[in-house]
C-alpha positions as CSV (number, residue, x, y, z in Angstrom):
1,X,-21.7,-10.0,-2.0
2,X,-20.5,-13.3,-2.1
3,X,-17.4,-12.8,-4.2
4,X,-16.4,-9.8,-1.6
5,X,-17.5,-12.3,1.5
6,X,-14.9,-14.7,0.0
7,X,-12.3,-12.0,-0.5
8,X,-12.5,-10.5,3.2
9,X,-11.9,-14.3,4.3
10,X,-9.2,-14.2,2.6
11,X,-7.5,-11.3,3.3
12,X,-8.2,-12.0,7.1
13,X,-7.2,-15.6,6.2
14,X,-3.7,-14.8,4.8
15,X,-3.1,-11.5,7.2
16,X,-2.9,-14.4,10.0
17,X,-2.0,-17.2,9.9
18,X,1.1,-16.2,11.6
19,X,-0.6,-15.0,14.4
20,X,-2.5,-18.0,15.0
21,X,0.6,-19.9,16.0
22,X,0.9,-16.4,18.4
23,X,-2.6,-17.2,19.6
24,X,-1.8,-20.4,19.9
25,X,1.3,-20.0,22.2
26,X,-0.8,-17.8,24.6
27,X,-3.5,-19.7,25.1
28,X,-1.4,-22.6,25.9
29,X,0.5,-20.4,27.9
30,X,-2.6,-19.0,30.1
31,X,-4.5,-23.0,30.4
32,X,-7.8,-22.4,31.6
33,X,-7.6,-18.6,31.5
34,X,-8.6,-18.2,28.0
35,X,-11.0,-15.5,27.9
36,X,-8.4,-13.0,28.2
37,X,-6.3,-14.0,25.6
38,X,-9.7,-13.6,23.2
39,X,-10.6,-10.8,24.6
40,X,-6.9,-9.3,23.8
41,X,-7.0,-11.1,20.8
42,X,-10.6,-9.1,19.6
43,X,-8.8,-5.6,21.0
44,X,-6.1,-5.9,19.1
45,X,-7.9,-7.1,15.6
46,X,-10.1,-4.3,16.4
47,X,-8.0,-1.6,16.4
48,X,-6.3,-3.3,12.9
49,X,-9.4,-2.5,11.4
50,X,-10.2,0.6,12.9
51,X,-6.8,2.0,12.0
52,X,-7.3,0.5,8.2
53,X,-10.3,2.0,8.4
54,X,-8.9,5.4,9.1
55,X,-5.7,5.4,6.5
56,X,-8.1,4.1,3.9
57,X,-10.8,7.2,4.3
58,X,-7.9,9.6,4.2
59,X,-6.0,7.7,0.9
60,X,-9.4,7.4,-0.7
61,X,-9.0,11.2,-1.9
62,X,-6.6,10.1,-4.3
63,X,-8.1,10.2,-7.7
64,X,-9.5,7.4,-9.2
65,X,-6.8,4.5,-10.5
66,X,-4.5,6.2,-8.5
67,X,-6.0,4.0,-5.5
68,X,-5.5,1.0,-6.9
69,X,-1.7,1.8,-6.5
70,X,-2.1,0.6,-3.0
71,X,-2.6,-2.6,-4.7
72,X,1.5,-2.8,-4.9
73,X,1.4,-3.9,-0.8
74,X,-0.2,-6.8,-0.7
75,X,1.8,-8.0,-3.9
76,X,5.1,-7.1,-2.2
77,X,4.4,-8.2,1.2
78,X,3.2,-11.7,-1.1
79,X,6.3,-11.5,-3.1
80,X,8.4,-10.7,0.1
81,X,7.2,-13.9,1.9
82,X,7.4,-15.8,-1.3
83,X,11.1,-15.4,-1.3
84,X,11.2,-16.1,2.4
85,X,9.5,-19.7,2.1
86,X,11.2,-20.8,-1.2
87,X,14.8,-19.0,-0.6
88,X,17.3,-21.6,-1.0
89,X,18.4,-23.0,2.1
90,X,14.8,-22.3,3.8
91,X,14.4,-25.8,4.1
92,X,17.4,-26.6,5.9
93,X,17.2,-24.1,7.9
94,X,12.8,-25.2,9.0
95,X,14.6,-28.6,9.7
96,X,17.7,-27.4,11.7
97,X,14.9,-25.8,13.8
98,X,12.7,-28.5,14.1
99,X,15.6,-30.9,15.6
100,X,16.3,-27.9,17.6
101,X,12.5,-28.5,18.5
102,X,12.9,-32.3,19.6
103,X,15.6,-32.1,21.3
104,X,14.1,-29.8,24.1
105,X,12.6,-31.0,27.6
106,X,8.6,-30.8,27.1
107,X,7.2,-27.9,29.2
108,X,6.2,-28.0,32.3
109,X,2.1,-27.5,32.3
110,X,1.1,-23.9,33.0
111,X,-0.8,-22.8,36.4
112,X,-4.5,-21.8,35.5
113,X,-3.7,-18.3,37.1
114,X,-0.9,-17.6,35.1
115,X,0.2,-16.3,31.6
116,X,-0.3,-13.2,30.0
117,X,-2.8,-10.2,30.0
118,X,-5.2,-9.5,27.2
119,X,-3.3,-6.2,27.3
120,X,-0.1,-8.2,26.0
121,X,-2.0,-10.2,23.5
122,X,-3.7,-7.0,22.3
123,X,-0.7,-5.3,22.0
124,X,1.7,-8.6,20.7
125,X,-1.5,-8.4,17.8
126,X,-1.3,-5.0,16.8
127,X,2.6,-5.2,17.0
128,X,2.5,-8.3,14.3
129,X,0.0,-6.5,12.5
130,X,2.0,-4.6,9.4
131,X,0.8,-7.2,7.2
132,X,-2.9,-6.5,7.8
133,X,-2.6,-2.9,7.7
134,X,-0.7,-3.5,3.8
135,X,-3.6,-6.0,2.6
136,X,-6.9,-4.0,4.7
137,X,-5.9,-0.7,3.7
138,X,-6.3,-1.1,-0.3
139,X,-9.1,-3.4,0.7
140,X,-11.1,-0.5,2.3
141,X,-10.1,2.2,-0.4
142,X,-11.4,0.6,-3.2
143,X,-14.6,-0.1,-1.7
144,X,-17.8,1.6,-1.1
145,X,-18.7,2.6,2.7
146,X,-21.3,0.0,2.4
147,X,-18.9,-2.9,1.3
148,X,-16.2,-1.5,4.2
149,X,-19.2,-2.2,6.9
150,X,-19.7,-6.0,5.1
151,X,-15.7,-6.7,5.3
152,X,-15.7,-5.2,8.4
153,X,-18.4,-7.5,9.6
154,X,-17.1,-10.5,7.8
155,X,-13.3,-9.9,9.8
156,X,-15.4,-9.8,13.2
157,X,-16.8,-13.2,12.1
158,X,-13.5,-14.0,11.0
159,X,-11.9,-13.2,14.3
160,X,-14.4,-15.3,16.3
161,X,-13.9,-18.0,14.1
162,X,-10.3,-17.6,14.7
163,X,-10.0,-17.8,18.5
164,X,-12.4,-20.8,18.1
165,X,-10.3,-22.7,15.9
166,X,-7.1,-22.0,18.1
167,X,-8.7,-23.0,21.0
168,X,-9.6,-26.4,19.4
169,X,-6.0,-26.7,18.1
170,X,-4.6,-25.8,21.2
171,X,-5.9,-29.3,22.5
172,X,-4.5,-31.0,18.7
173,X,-0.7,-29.6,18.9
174,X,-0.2,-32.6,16.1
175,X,-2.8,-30.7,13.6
176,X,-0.3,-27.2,13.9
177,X,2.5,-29.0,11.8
178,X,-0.1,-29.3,8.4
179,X,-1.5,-25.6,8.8
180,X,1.8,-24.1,9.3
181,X,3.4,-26.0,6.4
182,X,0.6,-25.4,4.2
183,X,-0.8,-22.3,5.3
184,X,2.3,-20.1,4.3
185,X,3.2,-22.0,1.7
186,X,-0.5,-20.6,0.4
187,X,-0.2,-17.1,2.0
188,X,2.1,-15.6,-0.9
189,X,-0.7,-16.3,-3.8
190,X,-3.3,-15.4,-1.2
191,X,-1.7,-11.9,-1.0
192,X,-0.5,-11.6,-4.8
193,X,-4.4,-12.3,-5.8
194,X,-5.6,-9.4,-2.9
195,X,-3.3,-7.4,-4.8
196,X,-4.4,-8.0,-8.4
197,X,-7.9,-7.7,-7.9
198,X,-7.2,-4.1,-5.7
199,X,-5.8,-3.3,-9.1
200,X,-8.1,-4.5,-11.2
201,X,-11.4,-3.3,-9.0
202,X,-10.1,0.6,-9.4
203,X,-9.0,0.4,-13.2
204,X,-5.4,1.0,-12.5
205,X,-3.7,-0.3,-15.1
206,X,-5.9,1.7,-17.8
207,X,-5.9,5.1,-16.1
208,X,-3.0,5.3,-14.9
209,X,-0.3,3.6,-17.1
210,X,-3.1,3.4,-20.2
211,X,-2.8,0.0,-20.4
């Protein structure tokens, strides 16, 4: 159980670190009115899971290999960002932005009673979330109902743990720079390895292309 602990962390891990920085702007955005933009943030995760939930019960009558195919998402949503971070020119362009960046008034500080609903963080959540729907989907499908209700479990956990640590943040804007440079320069292998071992757990490679 450990191994597939450490995998659901890291599928929820690299499925968001994105929208962390989302989580980030709205709580900034709302000040002291944060339990909204959790609770949107929880609704919105939610229905992720329910909805990867669903797609994987109905793909799971595939036959078996065949759902390891799914496998393929994660590694081209991986290889896909990949080739965003390390493109040539991506550099220039982070750094063009950046300058961009500093050479902006600060904001103003937000009123406590304003900033958005949790029905716009719910929504902004499920919006951004094609990338958890390719990694959660193969996820579920090669897994028995009982491990589904552990990941599922482990990504409620997850989600706590993630408002927590963008509320913290929120109050360190200095310690957003490292995770965001770090973070997706990490979230392509993070997703190739989600990939691989969908592949791997269902026996793909031998039933399929008897290999």
């Amino acid at each position: 159980m450990f191994s597939l602990a450490l995998l659901a962390v890291a599928a929820y891990a690299a499925t968001n670190i994105d929208n962390l920085f989302v989580l980030l702007a709205f709580l900034a955005e709302t000040g002291g009115q944060r339990r909204r933009v959790i609770a949107g943030q929880f609704a919105g995760s939610l229905t992720l899971i329910v909805g990867s939930i669903l797609l994987a019960a109905l793909l799971t009558r595939l036959p078996f290999g065949y759902v390891g195919l799914l496998g393929i998402l994660p590694i081209g949503v991986g290889l896909s960002k990949a080739w965003a971070r390390f493109r040539p020119g991506h550099v220039d362009q982070v750094q063009e932005a950046q300058a961009t960046a500093g050479t902006r008034a600060p904001a103003t500080p937000t009123k406590a009673g304003a900033g958005s609903s949790w029905w716009t963080v719910a929504c902004v959540a499920v919006a951004n979330g094609s990338d958890n729907l390719a990694v959660y989907v193969p996820l579920y499908a090669s897994h028995s109902h009982s491990e589904g209700m552990f990941i599922s479990l482990v990504f409620v956990v997850m989600i706590g743990l993630w408002c927590a640590g963008a509320v913290w943040l929120v109050e360190h804007p200095l310690l957003g720079a490292p995770i965001r440079r770090y973070g997706t320069a990490l979230l392509p292998l993070i997703l190739l390895v989600i990939g691989v071992s969908v592949i791997v757990n269902n026996d793909t490679l031998r039933i399929v292309f008897g290999i």
